[in-house]
C-alpha positions as YAML, in Angstrom:
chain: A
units: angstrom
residues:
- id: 1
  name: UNK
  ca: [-5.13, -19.00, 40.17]
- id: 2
  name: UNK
  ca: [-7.71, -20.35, 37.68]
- id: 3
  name: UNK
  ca: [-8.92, -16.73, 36.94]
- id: 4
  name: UNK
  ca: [-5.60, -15.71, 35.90]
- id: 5
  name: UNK
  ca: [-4.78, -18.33, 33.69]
- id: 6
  name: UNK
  ca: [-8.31, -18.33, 31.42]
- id: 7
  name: UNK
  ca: [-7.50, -14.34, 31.84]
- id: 8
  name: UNK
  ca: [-3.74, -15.06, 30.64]
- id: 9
  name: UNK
  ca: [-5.51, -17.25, 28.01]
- id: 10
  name: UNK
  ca: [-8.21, -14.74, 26.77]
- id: 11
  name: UNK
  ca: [-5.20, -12.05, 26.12]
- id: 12
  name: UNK
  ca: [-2.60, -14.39, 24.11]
- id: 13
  name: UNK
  ca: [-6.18, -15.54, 21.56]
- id: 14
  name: UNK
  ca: [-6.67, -11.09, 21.46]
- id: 15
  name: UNK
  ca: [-3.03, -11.02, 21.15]
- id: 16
  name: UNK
  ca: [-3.00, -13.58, 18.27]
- id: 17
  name: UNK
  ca: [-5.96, -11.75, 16.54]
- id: 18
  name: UNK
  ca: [-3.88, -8.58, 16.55]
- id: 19
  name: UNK
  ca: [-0.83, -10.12, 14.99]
- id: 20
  name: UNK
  ca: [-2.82, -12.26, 12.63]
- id: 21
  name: UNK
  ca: [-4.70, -9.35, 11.75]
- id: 22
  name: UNK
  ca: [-1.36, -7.00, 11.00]
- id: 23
  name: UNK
  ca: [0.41, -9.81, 9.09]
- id: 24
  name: UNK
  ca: [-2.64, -9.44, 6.79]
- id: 25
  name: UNK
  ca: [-2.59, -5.58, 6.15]
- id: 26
  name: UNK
  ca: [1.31, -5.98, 5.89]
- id: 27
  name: UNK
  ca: [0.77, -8.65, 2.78]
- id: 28
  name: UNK
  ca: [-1.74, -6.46, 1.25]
- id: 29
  name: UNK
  ca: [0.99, -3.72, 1.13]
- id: 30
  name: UNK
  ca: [3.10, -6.28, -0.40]
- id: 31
  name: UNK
  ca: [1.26, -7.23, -2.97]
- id: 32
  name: UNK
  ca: [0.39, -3.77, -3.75]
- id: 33
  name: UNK
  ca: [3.47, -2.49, -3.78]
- id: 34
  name: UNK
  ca: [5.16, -5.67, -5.73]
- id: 35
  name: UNK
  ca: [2.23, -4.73, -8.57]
- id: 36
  name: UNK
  ca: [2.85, -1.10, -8.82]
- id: 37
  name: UNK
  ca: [6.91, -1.65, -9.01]
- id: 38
  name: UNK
  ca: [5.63, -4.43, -12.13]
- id: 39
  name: UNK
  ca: [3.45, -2.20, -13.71]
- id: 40
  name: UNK
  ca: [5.76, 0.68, -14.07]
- id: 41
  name: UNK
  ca: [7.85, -1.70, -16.47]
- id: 42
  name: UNK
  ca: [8.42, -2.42, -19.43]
- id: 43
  name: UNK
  ca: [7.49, -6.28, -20.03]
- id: 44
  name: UNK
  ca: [4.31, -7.98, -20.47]
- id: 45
  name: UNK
  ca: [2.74, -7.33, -17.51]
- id: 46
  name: UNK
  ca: [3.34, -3.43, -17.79]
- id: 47
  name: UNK
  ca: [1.59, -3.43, -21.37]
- id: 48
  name: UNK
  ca: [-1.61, -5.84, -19.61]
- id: 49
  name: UNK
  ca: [-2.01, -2.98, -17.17]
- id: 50
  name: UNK
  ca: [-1.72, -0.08, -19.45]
- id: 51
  name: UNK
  ca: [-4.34, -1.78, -21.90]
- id: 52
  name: UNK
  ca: [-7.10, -2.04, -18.65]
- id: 53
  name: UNK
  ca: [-6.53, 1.37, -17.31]
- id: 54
  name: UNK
  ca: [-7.38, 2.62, -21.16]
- id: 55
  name: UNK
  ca: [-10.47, 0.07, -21.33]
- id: 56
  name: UNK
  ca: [-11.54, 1.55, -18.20]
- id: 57
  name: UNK
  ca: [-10.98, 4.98, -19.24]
- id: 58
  name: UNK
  ca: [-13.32, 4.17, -22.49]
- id: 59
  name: UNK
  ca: [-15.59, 2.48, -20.23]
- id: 60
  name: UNK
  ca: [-15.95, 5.79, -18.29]
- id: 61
  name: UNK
  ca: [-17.06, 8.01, -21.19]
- id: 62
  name: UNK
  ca: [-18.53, 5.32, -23.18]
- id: 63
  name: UNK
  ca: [-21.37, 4.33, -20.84]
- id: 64
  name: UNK
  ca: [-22.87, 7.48, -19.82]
- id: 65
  name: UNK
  ca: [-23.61, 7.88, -23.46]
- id: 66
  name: UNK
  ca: [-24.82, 4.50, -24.20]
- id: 67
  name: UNK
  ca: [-27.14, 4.82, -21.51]
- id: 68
  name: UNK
  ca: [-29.10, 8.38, -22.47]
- id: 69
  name: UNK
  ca: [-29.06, 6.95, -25.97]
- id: 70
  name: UNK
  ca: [-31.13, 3.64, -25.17]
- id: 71
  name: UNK
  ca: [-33.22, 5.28, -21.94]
- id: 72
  name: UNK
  ca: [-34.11, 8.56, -23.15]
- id: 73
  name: UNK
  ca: [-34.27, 8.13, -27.57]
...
């Protein structure tokens, strides 16, 4: 009787785990899909986003060149 309920026990704590562990991804896939549905706008938010992914683009090509420029001259 004892070994069944600390077994019972053991599998509801993996059980909660599981779940807590799901809830998790599923908010993540919220909040991702919440951001992309924003940044497809038009408002504020949409014009933040559009601004980064050209600073990052820059950043991209920019760098590489910066770098050979102070290593290598």
């Amino acid at each position: 009787m004892r070994q069944a309920a600390v077994r019972e026990a053991a599998m509801a704590s993996i059980r909660r785990k599981d779940m807590a562990q799901m809830a998790g991804g599923h908010a993540v896939m919220a909040g991702l899909m919440g951001f992309g549905e924003a940044a497809e706008g038009k408002g504020l938010f949409a014009k933040i986003v559009h601004g980064a992914k050209l600073f990052c683009i820059a950043f991209a090509f920019l760098t590489p060149n910066y770098l050979v420029w102070h290593v290598l001259l």
